[in-house]
LOBATOR-32541 format. One line per 10 residues: number of its first residue (from 0); their letters; for each residue x, y, z of N, C-alpha, C. Coordinates in steps of 0.1 Angstrom, whole numbers. Example, Ala and Ser with C-alpha at 12.3 -4.5 7.8 and 13.67 -1.06 7.14 Angstrom:
// LOBATOR-32541
0) AS) 132/-57/78/123/-45/78/132/-33/78 ~ 128/-22/71/137/-11/71/129/0/79 $
//
This chain:
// LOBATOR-32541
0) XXXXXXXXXX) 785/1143/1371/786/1152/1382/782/1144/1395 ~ 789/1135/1400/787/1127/1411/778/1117/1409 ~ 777/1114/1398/768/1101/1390/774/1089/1388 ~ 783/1090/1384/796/1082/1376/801/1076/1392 ~ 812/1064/1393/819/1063/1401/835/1067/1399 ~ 841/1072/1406/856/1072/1404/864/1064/1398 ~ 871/1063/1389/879/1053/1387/894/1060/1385 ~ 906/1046/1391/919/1054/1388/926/1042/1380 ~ 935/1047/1374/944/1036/1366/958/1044/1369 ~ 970/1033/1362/986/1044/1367/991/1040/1351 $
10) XXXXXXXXXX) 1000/1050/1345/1007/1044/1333/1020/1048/1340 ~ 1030/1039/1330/1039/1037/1337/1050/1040/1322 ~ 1058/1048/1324/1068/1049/1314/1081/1052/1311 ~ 1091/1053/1304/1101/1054/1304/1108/1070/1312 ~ 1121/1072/1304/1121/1087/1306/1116/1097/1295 ~ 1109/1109/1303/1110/1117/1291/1115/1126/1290 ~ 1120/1127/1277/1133/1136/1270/1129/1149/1270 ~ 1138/1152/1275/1139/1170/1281/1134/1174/1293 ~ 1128/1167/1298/1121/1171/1317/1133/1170/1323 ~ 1130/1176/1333/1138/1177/1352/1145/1164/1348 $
20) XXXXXXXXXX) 1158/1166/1353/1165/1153/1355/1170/1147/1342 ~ 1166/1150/1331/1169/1144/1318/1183/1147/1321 ~ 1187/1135/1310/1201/1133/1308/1205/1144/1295 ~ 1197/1148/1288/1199/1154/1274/1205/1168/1280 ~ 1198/1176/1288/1200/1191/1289/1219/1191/1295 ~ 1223/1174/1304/1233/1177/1308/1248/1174/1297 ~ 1244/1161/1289/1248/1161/1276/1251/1172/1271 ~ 1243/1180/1267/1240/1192/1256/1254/1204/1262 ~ 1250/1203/1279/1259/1212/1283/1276/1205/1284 ~ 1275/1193/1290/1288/1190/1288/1295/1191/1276 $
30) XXXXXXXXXX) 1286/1189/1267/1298/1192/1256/1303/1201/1250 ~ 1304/1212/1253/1310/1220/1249/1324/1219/1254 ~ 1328/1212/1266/1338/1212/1274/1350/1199/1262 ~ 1339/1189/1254/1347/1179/1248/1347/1165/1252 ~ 1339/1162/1266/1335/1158/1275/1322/1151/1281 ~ 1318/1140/1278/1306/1136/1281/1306/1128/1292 ~ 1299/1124/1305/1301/1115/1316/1290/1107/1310 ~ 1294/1093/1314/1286/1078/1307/1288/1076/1317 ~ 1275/1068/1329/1277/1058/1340/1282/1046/1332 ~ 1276/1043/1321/1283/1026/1317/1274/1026/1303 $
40) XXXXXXXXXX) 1284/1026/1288/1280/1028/1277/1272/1015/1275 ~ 1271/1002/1283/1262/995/1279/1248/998/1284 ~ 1246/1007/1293/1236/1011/1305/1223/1011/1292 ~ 1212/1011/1291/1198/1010/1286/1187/1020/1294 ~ 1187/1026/1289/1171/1035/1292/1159/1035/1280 ~ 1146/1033/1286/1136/1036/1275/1132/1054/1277 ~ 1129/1058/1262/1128/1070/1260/1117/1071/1255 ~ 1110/1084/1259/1097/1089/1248/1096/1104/1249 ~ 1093/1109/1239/1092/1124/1244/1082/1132/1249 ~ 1080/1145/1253/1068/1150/1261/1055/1145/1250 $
50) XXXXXXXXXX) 1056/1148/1241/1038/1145/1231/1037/1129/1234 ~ 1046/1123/1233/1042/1111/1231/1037/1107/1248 ~ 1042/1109/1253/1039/1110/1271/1020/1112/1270 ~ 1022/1128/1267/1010/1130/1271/999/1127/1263 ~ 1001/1122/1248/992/1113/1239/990/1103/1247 ~ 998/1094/1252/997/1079/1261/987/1078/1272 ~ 987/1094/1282/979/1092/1286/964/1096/1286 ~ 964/1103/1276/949/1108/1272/947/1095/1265 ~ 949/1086/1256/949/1074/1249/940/1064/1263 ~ 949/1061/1275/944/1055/1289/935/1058/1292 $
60) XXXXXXXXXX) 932/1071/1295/919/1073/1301/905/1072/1291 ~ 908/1069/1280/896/1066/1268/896/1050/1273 ~ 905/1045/1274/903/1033/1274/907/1025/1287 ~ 907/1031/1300/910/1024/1310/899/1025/1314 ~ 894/1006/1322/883/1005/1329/886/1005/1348 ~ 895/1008/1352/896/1010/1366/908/999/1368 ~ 918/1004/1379/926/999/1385/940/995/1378 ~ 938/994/1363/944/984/1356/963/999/1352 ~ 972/992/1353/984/1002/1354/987/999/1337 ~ 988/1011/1326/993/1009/1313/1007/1012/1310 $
70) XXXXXXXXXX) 1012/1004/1303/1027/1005/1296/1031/1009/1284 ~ 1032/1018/1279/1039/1023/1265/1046/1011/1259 ~ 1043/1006/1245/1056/998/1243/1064/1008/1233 ~ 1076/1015/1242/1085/1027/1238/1099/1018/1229 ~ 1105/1027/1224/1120/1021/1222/1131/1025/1233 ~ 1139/1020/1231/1155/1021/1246/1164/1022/1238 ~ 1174/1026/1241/1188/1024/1236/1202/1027/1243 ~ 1214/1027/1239/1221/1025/1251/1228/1041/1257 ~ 1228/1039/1266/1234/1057/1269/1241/1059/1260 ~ 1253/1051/1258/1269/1061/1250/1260/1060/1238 $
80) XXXXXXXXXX) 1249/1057/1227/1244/1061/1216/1238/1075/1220 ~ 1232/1074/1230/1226/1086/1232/1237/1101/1234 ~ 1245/1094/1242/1257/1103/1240/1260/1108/1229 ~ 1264/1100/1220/1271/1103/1208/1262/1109/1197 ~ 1248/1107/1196/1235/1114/1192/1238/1129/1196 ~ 1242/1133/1210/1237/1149/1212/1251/1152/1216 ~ 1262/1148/1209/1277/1156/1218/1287/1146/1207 ~ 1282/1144/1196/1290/1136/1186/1306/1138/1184 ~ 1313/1131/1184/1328/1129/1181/1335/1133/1200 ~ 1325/1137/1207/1333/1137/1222/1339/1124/1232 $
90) XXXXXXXXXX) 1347/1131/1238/1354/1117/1250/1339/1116/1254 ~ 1336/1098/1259/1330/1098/1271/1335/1091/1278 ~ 1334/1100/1288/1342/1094/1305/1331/1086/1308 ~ 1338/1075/1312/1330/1062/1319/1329/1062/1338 ~ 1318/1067/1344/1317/1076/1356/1315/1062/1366 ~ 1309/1053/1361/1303/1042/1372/1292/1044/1376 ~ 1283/1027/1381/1271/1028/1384/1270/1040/1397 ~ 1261/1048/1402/1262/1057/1412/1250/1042/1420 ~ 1248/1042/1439/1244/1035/1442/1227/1035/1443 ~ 1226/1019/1441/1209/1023/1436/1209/1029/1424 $
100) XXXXXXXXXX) 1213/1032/1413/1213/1030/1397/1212/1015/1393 ~ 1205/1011/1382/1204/1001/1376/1207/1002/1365 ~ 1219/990/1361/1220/992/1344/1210/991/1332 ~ 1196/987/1339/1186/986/1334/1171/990/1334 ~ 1166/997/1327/1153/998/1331/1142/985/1331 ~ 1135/983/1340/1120/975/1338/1112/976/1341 ~ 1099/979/1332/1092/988/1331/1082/975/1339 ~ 1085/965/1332/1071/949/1335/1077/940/1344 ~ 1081/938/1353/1092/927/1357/1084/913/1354 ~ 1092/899/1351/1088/888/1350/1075/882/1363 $
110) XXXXXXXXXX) 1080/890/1375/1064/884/1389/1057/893/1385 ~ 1051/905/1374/1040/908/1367/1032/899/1352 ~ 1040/893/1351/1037/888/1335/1022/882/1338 ~ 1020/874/1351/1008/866/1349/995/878/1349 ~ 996/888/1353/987/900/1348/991/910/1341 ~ 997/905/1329/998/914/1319/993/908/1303 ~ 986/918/1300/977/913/1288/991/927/1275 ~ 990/923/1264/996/928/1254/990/933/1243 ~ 987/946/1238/980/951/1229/990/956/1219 ~ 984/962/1206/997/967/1196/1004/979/1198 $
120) XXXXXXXXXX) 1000/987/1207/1008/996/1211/1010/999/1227 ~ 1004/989/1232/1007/989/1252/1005/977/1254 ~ 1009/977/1266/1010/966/1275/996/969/1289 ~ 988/962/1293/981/966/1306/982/953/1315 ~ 989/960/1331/989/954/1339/977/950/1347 ~ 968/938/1347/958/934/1354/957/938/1369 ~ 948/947/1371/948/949/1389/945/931/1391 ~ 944/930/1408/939/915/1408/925/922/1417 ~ 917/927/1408/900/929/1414/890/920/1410 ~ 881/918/1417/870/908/1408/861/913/1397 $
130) XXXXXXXXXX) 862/922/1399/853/930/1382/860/928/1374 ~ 874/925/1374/885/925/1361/885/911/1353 ~ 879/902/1361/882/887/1356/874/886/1346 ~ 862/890/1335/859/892/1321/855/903/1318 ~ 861/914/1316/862/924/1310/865/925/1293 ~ 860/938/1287/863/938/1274/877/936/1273 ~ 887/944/1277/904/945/1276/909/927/1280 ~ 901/922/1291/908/910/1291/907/900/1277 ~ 894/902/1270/893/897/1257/898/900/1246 ~ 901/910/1246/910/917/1231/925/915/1236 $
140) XXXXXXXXXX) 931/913/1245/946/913/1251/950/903/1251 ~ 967/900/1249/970/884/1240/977/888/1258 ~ 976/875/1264/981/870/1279/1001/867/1269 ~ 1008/879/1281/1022/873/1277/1031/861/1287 ~ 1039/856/1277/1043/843/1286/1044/846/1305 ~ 1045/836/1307/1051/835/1320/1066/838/1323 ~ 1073/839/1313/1085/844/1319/1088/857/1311 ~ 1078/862/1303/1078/876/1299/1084/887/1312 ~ 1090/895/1302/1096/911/1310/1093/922/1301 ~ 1095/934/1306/1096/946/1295/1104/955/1301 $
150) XXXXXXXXXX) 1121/946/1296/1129/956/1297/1141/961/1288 ~ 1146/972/1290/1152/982/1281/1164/976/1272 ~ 1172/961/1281/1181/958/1273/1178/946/1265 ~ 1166/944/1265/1162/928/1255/1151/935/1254 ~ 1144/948/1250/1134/952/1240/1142/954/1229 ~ 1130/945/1221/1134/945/1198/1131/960/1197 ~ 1131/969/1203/1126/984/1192/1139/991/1196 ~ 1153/987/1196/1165/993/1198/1162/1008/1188 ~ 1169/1022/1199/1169/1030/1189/1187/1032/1183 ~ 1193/1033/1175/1208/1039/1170/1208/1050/1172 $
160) XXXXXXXXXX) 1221/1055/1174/1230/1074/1172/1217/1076/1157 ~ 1213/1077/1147/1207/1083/1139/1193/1086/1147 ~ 1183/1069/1149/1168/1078/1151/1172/1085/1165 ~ 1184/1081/1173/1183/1091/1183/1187/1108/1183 ~ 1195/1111/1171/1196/1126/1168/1183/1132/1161 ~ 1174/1121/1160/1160/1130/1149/1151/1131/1158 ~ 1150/1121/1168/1144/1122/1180/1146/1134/1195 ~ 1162/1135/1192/1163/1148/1198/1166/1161/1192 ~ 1163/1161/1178/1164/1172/1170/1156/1185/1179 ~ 1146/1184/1179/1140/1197/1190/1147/1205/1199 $
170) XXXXXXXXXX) 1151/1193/1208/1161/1196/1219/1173/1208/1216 ~ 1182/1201/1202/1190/1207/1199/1189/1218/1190 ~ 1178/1221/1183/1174/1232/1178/1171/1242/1186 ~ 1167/1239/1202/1163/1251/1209/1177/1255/1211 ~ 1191/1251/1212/1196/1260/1217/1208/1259/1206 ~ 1209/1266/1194/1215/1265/1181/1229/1265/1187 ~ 1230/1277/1198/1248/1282/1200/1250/1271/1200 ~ 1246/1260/1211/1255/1248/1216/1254/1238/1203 ~ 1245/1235/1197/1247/1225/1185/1260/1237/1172 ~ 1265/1242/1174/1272/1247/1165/1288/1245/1177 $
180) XXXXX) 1288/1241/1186/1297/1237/1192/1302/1220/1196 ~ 1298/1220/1182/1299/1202/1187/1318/1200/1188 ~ 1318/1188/1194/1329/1184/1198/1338/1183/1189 ~ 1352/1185/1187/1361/1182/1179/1363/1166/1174 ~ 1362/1158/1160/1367/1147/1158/1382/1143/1164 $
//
């Protein structure tokens, strides 16, 4: 109670599946039409869902020492899987990048790597403060190369059309009518 000093940290993460703006609810609806819109079936997004979200950041605040921004290391995979996961056997229309879209997420860009340390399940981006230069986290954290990135289309934890239907299994359970309207083969 005013003892302590403030501290802030940022996590930084992919999308999560089923909030505002998700791509899943609009999927879910287009297909009933037969019809899916793909900006570009190669396009890459990283995904996690609400628990895992809000596990990540209760996880941070146990273990963040001030300033320092954390990274999920999530899986990605490509839209048209994702498509074909929640609207299976449908056309997908290929819409084009919209402007300011990127066919890629990046979560770490390569002019972050010299302050980014790598743990087994996150990444933490080094503020550049002076209390940070030997810290416990800078000791336990393996320093990633210099031309390290962390992004969606050259991360190893690719998800397929399968873990991505198990992964949005929830989604599509809430609304039975429309999963009993899947698309015609």
């Amino acid at each position: 109670s005013g003892k302590l000093p403030t501290r802030f940290s940022v996590v930084r993460y992919g999308n999560v599946m089923g909030s505002r703006g998700s791509v899943i609810p609009l999927f879910m609806k287009q297909r009933e039409s037969g019809v899916v819109t793909v900006t570009d079936p190669a396009m890459t997004r990283f995904f996690l869902t609400v628990d895992q979200g809000v596990k990540f950041v209760i996880d941070s605040l146990f273990t963040m020492i001030g300033g320092e921004l954390f990274v999920p290391k999530l899986a990605s995979c490509t839209i048209a899987d994702l498509a074909e996961a929640i609207a299976p056997g449908c056309e997908q229309k290929i819409v084009g990048l919209r402007p300011g879209e990127k066919m890629h997420e990046i979560l770490i860009p390569e002019d972050e790597a010299r302050l980014t340390l790598e743990f087994p399940r996150y990444y933490i981006i080094k503020p550049t403060l002076p209390f940070w230069a030997n810290t416990a986290a800078e000791l336990n954290g393996k320093r990633v190369n210099k031309q390290f990135s962390y992004a969606s289309n050259t991360n190893p934890q690719q998800m397929g059309v399968e873990d991505l239907r198990n992964l949005c299994a929830p989604f599509l359970e809430q609304a039975p009518e429309a999963q009993q309207q899947l698309c015609p083969a």
